[in-house]
Each structure stands twice: as C-alpha cells, then as structure tokens.
C-alpha positions as CSV (number, residue, x, y, z in Angstrom):
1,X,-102.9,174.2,114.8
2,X,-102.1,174.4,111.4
3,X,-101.8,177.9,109.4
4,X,-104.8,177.7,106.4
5,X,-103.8,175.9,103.6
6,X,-100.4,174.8,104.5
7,X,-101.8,171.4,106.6
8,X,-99.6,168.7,106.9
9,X,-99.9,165.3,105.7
10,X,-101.0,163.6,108.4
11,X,-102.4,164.2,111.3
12,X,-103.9,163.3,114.6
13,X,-106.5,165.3,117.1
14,X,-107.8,163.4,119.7
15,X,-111.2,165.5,121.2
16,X,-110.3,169.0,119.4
17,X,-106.4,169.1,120.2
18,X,-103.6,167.9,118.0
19,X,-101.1,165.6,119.4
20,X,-99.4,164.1,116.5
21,X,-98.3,165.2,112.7
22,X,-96.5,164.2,109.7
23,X,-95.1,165.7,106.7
24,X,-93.8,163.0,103.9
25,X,-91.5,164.0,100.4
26,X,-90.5,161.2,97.9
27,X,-86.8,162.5,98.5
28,X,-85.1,165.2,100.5
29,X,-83.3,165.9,103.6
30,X,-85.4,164.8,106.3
31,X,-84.0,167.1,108.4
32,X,-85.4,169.9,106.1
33,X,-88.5,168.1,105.7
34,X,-88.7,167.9,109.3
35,X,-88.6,171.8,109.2
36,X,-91.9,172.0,107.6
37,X,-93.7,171.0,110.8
38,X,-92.9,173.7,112.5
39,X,-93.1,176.1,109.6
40,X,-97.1,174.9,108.5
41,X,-97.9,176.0,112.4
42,X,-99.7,178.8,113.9
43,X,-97.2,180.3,116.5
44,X,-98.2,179.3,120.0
45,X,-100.6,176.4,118.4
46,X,-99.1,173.9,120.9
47,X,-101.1,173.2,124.1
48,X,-102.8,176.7,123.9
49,X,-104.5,175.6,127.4
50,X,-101.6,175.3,128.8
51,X,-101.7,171.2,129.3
52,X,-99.5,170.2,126.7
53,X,-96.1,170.6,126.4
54,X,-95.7,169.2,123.0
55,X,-96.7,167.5,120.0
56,X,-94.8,164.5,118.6
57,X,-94.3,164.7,114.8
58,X,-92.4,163.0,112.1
59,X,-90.7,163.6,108.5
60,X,-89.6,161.0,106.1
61,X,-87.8,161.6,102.8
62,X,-88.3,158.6,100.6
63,X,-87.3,155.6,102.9
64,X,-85.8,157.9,106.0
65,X,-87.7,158.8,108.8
66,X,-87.2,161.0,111.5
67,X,-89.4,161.7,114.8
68,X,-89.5,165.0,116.3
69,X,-90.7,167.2,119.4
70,X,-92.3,170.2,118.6
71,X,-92.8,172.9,121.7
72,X,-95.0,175.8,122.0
73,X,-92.1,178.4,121.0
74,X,-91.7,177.0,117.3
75,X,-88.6,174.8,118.6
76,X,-88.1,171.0,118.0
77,X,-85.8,168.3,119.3
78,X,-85.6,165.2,117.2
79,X,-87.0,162.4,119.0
80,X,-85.3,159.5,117.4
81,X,-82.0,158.7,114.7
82,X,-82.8,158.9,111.4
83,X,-84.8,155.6,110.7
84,X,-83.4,153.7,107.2
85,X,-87.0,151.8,106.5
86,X,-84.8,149.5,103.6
87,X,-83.3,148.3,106.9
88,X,-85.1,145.5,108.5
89,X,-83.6,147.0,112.1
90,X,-85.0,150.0,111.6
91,X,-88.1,148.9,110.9
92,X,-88.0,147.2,113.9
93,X,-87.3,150.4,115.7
94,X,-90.1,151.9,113.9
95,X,-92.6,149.8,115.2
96,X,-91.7,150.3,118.8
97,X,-91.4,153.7,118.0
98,X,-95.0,154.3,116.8
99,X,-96.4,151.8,119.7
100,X,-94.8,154.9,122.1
101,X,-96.3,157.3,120.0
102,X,-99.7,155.7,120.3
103,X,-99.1,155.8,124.3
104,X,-97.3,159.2,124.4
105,X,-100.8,160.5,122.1
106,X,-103.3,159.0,124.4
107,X,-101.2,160.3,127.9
108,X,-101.5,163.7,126.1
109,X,-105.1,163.2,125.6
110,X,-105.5,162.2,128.9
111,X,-103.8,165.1,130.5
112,X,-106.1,167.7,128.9
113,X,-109.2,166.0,129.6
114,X,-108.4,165.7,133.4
C-alpha cells in the first residue's frame, strides 16, 4: 500500500489488494517521476500474502509515458519504452499496452483469490 498522505494519482484495488498505480506531472523526467511509485510505498506493501509478485505501475511527464514493475523489495523494471503520446504509434502501443494491463490486473486478482 501506500504510505499516509503520499497516495498516488491513480490507482487500482481489486477486492482489498492493489494491482495497478499511476503518478502523472505536467513535465519532468519520467524516469524520475517513475521513482515516485516506489517512493509513496510502504516497504514490503506488494503481495503481503505472498500471491503477488508485483504491481504494474506507470509515470507520464506531460505527453511521455512510461510502464513499470514494481516488486516487493522496493525495486522496479520498466515494463515498456518511453511512450511519446504526440505520436500516433505510440498511442497505438499504448492502447495494447493498457488492454495487457487490464489482463495482467485481473490474472493478479485471480491469483489471490484462488
């Protein structure tokens, strides 16, 4: 979870257990943005019953966006290149990238509730 009052700006829990999370500047590195999601986080947050592995995340600095992995131990591992959303390709690739999320999110879900 999230440490108090440093919650990102968006987020998803599906049935108590966060799965997905955003933090979103006007301008920036998005790499350093990307930072934030990690940095907002209660160490050992991720899958505290032990069924998930990860969270999926994402950072965006004005027009950028970047996807991330975020594992229990506080590390990440970037999860896509750095999407140019004035790029009609990229937006492209965005959209089949948040379809996967969507599927990734609702595997995660289904692997704590079983």
């Amino acid at each position: 979870m999230t440490k108090s009052k440093c919650r990102p700006d968006y987020l998803l829990m599906l049935n108590g257990q966060l799965v997905f999370k955003g933090e979103e500047k006007k301008a920036g590195d998005v790499r350093n943005i990307a930072l934030e999601l990690v940095d907002k986080m209660i160490p050992g947050s991720v899958g505290k019953d032990g069924k998930l592995e990860y969270l999926l995340g994402y950072a965006t600095a004005g027009s950028r966006v970047l996807f991330e992995c975020i594992y229990g131990d506080g590390k990440m591992s970037e999860c896509s290149d750095i999407l140019n959303l004035e790029r009609v390709a990229d937006r492209v690739s965005l959209l089949v990238i948040m379809i996967n999320v969507v599927r990734v999110a609702c595997a995660l879900y289904n692997a704590k509730n079983q």
